[in-house]
N, CA, C and O atoms as a GROMACS GRO file, in nm:
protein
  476
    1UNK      N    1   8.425 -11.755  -0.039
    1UNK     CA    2   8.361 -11.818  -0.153
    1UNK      C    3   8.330 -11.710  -0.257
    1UNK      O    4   8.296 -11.594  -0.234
    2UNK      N    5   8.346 -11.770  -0.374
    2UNK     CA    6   8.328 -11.623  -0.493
    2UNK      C    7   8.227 -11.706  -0.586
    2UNK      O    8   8.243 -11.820  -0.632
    3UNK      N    9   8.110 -11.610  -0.601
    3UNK     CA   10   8.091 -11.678  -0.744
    3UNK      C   11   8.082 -11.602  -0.892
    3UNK      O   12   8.088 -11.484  -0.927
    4UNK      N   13   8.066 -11.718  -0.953
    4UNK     CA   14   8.113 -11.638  -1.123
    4UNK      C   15   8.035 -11.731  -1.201
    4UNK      O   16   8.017 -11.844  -1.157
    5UNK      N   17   7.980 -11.692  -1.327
    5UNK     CA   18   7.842 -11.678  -1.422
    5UNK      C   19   7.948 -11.860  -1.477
    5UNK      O   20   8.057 -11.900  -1.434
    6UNK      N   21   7.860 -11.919  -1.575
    6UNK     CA   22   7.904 -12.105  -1.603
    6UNK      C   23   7.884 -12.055  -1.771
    6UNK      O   24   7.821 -11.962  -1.820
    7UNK      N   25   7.946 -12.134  -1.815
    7UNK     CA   26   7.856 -12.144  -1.952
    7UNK      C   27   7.898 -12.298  -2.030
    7UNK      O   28   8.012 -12.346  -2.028
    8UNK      N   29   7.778 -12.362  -2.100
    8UNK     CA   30   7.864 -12.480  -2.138
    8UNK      C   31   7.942 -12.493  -2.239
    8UNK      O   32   7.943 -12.398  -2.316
    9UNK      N   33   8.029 -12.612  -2.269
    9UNK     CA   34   8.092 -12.594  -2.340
    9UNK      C   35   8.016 -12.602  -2.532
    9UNK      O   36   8.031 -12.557  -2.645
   10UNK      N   37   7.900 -12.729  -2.416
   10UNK     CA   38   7.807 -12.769  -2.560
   10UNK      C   39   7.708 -12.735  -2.543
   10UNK      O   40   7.651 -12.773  -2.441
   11UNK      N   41   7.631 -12.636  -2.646
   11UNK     CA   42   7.509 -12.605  -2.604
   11UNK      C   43   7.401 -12.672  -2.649
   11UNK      O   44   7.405 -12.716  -2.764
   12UNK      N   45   7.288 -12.693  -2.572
   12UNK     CA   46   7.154 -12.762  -2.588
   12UNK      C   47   7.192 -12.815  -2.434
   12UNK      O   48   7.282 -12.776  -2.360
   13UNK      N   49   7.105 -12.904  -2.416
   13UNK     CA   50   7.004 -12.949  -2.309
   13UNK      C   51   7.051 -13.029  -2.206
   13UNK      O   52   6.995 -13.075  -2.106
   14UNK      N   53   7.180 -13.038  -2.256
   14UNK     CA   54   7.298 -13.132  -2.232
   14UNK      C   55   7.368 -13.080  -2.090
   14UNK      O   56   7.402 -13.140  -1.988
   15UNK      N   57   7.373 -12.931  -2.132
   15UNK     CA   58   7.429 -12.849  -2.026
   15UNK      C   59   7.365 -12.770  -1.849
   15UNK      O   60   7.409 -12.684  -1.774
   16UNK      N   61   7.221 -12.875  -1.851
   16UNK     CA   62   7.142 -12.846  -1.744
   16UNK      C   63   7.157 -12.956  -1.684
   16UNK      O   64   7.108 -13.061  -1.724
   17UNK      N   65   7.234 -12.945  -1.569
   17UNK     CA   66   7.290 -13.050  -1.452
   17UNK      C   67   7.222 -13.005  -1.361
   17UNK      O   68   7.175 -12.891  -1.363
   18UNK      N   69   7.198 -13.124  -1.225
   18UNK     CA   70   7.138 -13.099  -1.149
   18UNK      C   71   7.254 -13.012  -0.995
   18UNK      O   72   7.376 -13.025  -1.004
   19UNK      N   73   7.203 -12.946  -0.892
   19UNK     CA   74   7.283 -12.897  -0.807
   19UNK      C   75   7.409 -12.996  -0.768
   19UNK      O   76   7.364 -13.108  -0.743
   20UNK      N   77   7.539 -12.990  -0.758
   20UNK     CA   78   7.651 -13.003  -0.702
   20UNK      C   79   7.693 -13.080  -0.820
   20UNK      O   80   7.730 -13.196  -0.798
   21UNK      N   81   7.693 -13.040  -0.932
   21UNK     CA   82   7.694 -13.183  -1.031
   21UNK      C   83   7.851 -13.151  -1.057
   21UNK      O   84   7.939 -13.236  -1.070
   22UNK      N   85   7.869 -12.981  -1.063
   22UNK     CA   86   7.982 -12.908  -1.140
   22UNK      C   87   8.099 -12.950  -1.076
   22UNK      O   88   8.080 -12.889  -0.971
   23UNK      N   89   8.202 -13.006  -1.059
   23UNK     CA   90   8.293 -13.018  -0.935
   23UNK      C   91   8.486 -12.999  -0.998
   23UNK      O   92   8.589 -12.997  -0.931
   24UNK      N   93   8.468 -12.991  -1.133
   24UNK     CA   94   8.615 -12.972  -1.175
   24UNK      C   95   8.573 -12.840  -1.270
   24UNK      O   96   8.462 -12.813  -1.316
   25UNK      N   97   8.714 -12.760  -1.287
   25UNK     CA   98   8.747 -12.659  -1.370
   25UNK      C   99   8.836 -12.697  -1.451
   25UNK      O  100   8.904 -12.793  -1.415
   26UNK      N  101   8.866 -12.629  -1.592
   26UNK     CA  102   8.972 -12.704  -1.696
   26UNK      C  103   9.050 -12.616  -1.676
   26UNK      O  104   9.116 -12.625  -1.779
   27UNK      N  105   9.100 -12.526  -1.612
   27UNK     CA  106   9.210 -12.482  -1.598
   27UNK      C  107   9.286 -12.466  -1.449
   27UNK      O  108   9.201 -12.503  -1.368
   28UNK      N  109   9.375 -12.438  -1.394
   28UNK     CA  110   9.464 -12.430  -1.230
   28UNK      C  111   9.427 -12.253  -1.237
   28UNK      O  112   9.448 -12.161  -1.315
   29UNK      N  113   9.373 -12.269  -1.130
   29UNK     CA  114   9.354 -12.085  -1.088
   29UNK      C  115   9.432 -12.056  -0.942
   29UNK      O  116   9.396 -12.116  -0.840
   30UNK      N  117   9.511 -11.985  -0.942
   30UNK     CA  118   9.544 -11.938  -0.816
   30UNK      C  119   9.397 -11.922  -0.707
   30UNK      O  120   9.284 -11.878  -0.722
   31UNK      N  121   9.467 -11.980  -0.603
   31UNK     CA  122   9.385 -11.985  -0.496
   31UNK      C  123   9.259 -12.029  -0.492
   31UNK      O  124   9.185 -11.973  -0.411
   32UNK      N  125   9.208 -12.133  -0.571
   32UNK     CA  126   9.122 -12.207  -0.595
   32UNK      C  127   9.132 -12.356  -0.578
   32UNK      O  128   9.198 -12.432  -0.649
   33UNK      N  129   9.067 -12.385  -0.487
   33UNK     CA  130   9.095 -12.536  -0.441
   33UNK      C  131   8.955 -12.631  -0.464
   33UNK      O  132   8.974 -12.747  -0.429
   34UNK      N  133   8.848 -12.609  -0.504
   34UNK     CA  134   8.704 -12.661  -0.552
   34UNK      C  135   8.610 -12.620  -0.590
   34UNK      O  136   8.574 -12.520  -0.528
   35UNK      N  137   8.548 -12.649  -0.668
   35UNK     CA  138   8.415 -12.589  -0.752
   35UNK      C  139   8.316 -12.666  -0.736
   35UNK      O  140   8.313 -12.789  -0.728
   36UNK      N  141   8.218 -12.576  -0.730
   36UNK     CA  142   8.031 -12.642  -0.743
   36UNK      C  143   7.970 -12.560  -0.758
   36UNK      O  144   7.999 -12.442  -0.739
   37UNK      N  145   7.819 -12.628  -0.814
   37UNK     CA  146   7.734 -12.528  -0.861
   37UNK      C  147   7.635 -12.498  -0.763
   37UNK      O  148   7.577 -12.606  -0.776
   38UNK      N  149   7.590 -12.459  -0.704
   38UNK     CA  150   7.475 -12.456  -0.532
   38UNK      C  151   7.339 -12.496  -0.588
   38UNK      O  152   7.241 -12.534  -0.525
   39UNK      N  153   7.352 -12.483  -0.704
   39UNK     CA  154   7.198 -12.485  -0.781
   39UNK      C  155   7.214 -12.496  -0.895
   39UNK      O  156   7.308 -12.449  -0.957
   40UNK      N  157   7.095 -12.578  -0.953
   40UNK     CA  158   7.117 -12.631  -1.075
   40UNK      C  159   7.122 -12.550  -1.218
   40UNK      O  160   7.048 -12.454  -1.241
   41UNK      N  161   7.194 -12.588  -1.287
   41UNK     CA  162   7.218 -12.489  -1.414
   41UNK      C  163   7.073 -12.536  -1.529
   41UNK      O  164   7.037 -12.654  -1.536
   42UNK      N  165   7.024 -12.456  -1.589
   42UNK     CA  166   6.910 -12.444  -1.670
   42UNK      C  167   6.938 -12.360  -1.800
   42UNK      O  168   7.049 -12.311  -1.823
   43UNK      N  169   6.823 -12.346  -1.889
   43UNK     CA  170   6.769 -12.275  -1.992
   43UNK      C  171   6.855 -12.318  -2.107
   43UNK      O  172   6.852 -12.256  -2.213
   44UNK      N  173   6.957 -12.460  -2.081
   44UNK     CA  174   6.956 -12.487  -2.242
   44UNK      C  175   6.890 -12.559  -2.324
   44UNK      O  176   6.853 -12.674  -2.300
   45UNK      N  177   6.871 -12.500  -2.423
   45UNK     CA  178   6.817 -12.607  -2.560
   45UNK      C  179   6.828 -12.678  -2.650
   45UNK      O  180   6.850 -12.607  -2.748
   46UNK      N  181   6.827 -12.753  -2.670
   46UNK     CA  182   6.836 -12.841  -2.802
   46UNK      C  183   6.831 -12.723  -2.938
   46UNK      O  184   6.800 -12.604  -2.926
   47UNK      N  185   6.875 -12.802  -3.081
   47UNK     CA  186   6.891 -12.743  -3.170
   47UNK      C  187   6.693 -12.739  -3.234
   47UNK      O  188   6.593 -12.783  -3.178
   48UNK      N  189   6.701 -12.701  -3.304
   48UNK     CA  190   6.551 -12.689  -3.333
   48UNK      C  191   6.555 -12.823  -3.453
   48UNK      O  192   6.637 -12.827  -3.545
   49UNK      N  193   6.481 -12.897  -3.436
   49UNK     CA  194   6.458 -13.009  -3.548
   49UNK      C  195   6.464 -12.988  -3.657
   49UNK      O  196   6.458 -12.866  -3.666
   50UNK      N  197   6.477 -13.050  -3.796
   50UNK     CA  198   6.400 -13.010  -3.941
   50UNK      C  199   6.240 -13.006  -3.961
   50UNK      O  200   6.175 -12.919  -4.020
   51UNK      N  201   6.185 -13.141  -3.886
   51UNK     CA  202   6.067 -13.147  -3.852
   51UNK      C  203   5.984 -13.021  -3.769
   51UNK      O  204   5.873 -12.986  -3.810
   52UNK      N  205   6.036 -12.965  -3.667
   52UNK     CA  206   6.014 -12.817  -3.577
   52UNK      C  207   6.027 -12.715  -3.704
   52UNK      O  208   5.920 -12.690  -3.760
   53UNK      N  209   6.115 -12.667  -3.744
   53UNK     CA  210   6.146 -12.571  -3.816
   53UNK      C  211   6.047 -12.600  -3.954
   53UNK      O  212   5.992 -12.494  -3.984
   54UNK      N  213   6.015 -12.696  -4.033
   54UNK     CA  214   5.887 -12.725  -4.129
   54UNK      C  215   5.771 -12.691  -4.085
   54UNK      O  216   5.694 -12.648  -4.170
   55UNK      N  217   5.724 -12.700  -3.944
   55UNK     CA  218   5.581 -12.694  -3.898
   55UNK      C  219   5.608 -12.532  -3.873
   55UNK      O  220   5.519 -12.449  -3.890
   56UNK      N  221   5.684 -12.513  -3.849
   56UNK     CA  222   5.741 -12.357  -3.806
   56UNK      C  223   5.722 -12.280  -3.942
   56UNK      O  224   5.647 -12.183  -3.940
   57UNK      N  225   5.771 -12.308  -4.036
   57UNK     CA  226   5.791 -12.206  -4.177
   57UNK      C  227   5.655 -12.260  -4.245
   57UNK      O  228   5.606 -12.179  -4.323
   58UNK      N  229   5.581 -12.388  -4.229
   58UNK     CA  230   5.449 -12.346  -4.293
   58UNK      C  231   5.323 -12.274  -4.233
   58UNK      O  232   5.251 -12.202  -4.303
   59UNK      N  233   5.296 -12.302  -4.065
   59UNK     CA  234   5.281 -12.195  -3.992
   59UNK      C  235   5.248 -12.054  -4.046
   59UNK      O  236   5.136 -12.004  -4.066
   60UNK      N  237   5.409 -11.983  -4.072
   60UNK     CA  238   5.403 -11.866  -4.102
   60UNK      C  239   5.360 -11.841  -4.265
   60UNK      O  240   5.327 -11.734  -4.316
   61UNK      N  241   5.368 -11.926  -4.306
   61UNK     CA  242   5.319 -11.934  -4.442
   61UNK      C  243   5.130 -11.877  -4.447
   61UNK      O  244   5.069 -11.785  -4.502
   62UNK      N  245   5.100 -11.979  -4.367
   62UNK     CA  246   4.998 -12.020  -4.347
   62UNK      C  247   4.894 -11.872  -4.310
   62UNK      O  248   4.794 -11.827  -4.367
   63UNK      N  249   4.961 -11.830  -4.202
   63UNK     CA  250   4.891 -11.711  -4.128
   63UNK      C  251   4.976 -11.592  -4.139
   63UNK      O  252   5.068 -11.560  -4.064
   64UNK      N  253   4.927 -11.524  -4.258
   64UNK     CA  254   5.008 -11.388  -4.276
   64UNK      C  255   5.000 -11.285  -4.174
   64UNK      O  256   4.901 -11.219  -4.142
   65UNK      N  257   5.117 -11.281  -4.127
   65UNK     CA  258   5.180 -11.139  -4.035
   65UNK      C  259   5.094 -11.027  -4.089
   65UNK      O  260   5.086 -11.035  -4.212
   66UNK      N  261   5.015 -10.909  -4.029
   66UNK     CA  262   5.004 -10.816  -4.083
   66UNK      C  263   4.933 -10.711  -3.967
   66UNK      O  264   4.831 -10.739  -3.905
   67UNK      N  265   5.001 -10.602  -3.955
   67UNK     CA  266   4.951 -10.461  -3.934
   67UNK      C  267   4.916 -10.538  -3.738
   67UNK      O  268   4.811 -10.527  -3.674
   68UNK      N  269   5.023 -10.596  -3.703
   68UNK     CA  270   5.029 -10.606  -3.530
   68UNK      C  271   4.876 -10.715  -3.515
   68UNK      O  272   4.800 -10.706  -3.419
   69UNK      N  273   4.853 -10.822  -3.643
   69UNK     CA  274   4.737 -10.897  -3.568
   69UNK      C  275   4.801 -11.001  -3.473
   69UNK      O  276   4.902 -10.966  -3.412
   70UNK      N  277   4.746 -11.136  -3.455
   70UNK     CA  278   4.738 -11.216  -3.395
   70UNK      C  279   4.869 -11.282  -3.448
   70UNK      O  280   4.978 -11.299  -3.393
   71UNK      N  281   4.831 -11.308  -3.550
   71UNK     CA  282   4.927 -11.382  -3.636
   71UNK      C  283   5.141 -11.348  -3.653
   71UNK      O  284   5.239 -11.422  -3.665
   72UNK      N  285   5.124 -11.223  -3.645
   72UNK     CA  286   5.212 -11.103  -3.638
   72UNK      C  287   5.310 -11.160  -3.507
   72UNK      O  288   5.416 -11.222  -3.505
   73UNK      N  289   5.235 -11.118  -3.420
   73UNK     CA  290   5.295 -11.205  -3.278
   73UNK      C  291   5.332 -11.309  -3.266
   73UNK      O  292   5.433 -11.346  -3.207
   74UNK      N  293   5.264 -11.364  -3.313
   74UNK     CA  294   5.301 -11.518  -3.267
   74UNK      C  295   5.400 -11.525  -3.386
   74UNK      O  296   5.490 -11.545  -3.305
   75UNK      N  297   5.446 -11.526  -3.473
   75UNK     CA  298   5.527 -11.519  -3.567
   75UNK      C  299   5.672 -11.472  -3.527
   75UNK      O  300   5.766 -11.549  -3.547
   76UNK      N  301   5.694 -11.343  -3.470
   76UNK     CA  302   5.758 -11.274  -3.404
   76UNK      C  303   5.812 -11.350  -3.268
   76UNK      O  304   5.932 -11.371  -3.249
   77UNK      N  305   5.735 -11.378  -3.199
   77UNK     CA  306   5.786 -11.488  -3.073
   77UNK      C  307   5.824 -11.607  -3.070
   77UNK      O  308   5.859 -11.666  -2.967
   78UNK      N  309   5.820 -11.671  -3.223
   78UNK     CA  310   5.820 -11.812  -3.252
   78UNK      C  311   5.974 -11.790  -3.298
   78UNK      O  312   6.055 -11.880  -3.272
   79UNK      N  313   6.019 -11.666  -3.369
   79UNK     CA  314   6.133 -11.659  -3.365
   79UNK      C  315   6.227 -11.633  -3.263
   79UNK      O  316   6.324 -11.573  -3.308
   80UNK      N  317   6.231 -11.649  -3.183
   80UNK     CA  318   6.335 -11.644  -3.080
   80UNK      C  319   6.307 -11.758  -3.007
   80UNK      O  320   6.208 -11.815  -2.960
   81UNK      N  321   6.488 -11.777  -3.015
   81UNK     CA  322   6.560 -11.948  -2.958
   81UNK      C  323   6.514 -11.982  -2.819
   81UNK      O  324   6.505 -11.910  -2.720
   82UNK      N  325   6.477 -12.155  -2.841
   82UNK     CA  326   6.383 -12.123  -2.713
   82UNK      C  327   6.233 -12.122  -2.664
   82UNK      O  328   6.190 -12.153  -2.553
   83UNK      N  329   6.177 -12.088  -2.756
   83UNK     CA  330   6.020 -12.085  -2.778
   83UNK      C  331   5.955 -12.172  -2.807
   83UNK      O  332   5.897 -12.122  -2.903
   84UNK      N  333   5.908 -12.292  -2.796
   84UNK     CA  334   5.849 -12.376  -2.811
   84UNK      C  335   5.659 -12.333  -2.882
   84UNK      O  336   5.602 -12.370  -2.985
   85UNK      N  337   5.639 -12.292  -2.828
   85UNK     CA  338   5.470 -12.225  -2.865
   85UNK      C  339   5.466 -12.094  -2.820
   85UNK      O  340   5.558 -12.028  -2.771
   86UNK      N  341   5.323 -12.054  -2.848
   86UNK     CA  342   5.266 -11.901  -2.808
   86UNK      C  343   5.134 -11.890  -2.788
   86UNK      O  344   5.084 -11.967  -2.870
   87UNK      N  345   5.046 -11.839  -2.726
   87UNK     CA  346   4.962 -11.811  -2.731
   87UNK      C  347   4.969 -11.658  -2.656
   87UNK      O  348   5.022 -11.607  -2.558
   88UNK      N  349   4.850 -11.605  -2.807
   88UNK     CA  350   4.842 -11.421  -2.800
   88UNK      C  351   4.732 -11.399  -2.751
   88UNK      O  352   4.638 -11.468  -2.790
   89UNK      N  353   4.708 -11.285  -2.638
   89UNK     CA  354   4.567 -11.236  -2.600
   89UNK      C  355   4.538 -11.126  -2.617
   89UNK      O  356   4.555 -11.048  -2.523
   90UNK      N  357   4.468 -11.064  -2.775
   90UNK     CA  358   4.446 -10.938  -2.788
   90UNK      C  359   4.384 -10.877  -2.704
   90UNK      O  360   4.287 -10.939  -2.661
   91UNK      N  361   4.404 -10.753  -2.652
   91UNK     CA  362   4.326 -10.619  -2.539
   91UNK      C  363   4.333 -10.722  -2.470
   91UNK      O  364   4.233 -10.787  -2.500
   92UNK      N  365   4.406 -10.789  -2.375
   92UNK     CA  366   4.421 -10.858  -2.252
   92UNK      C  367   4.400 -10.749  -2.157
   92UNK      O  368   4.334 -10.787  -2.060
   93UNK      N  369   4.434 -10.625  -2.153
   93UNK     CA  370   4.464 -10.533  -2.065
   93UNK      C  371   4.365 -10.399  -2.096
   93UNK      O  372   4.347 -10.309  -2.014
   94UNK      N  373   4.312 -10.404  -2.210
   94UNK     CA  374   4.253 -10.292  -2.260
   94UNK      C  375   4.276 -10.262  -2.408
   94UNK      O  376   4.316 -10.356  -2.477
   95UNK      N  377   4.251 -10.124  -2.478
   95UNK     CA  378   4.347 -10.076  -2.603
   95UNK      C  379   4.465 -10.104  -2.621
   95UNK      O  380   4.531 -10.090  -2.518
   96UNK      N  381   4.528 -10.142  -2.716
   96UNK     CA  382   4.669 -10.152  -2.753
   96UNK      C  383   4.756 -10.242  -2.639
   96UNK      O  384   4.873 -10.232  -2.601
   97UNK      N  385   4.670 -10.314  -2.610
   97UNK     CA  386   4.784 -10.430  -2.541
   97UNK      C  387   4.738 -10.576  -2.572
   97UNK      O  388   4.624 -10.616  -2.599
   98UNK      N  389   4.847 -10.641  -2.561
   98UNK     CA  390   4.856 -10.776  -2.585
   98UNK      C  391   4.967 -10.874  -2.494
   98UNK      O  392   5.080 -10.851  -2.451
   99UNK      N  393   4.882 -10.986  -2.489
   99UNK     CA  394   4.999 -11.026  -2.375
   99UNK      C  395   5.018 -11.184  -2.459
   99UNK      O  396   4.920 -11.250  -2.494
  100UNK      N  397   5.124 -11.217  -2.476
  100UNK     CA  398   5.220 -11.294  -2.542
  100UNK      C  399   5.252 -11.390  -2.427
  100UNK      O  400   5.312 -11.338  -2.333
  101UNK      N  401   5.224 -11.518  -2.418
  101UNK     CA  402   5.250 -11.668  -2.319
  101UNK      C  403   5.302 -11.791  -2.410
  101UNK      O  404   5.274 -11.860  -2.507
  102UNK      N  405   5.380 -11.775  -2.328
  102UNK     CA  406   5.471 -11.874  -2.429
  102UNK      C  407   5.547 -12.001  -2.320
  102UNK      O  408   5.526 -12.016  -2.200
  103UNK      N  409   5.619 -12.063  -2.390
  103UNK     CA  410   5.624 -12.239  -2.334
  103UNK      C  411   5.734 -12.260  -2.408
  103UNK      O  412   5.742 -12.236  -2.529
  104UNK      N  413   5.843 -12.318  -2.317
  104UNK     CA  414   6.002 -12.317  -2.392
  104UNK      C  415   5.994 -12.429  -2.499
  104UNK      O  416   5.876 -12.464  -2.508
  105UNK      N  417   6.075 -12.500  -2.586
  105UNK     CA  418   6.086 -12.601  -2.659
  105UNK      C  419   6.047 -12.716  -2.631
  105UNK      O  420   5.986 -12.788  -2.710
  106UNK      N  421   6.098 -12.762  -2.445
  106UNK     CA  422   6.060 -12.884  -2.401
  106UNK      C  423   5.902 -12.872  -2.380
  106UNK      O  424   5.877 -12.968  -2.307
  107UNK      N  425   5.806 -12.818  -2.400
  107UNK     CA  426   5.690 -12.804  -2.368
  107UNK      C  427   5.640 -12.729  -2.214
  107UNK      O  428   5.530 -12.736  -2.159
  108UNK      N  429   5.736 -12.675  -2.179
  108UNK     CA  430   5.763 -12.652  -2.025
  108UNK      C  431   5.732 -12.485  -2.015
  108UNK      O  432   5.751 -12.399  -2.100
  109UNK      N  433   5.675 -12.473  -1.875
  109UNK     CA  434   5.649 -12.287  -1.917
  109UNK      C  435   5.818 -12.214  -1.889
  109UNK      O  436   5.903 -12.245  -1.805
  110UNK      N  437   5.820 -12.129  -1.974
  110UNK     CA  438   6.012 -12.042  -1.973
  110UNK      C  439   6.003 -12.010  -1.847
  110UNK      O  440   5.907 -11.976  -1.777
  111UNK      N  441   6.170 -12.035  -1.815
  111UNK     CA  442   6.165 -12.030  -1.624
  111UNK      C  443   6.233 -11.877  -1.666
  111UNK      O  444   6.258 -11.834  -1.778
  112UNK      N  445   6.250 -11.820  -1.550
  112UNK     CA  446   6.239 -11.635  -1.446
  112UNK      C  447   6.355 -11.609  -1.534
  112UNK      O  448   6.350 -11.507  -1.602
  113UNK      N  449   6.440 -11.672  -1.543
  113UNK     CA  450   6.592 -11.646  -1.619
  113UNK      C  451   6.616 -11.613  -1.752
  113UNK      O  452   6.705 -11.550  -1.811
  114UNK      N  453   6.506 -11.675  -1.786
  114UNK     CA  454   6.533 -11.694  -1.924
  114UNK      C  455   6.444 -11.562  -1.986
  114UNK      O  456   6.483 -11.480  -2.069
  115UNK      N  457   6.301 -11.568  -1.915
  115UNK     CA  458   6.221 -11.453  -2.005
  115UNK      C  459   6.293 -11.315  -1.943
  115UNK      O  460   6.260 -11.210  -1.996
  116UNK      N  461   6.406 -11.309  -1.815
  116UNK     CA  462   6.470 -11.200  -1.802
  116UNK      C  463   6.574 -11.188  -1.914
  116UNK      O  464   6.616 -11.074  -1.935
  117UNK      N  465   6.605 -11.252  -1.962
  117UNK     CA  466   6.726 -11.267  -2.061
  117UNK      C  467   6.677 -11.226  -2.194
  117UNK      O  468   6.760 -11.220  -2.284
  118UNK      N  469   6.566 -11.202  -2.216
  118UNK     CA  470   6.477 -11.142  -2.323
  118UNK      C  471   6.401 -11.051  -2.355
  118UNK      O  472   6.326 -11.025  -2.448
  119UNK      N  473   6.450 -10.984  -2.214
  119UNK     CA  474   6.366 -10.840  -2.232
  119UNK      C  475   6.461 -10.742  -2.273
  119UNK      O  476   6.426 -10.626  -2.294
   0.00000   0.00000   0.00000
């Protein structure tokens, strides 16, 4: 048995099937006689709304970015695909740290894959 990385053809939300869903390939591969997925495929998203992206750009309107505040962050994390919300906790840890929690598009907390895919 070999395995090898999926990707869909259409992206958004469309492309998260549940385990064994995968069962054909579009092309004839030598020495390949069936496909499946053992586990279910995740982390796609939908396109971001007009409505999302308005609440999004007045947002940043709203709360000027400046000099690493609150605002800064969450601004910064709201841009990348995927992000649904944020919440920032200044000195979570002490001086000069902040810890950034965030919640994918569907309202859901980002699964292991995805916030690895972003570091």
């Amino acid at each position: 048995m070999r395995t090898v990385k999926v990707e869909a053809v259409v992206a958004g939300s469309s492309g998260n099937v549940p385990a064994n869903s995968i069962t054909l390939f579009p092309v004839t591969l030598a020495g390949f006689t069936a496909v499946t997925n053992p586990s279910p495929t995740s982390d796609g998203f939908d396109a971001e709304s007009d409505e999302d992206l308005l609440k999004r750009y007045y947002q940043r309107i709203r709360t000027p970015a400046t000099s690493g505040n609150k605002a800064h962050y969450k601004n910064w994390a709201m841009e990348v695909q995927g992000v649904g919300d944020v919440r920032i906790v200044p000195l979570w840890d002490g001086v000069n740290t902040v810890k950034v929690i965030i919640i994918d598009s569907d309202k859901k907390p980002a699964s292991q894959a995805w916030r690895q895919s972003k570091q």
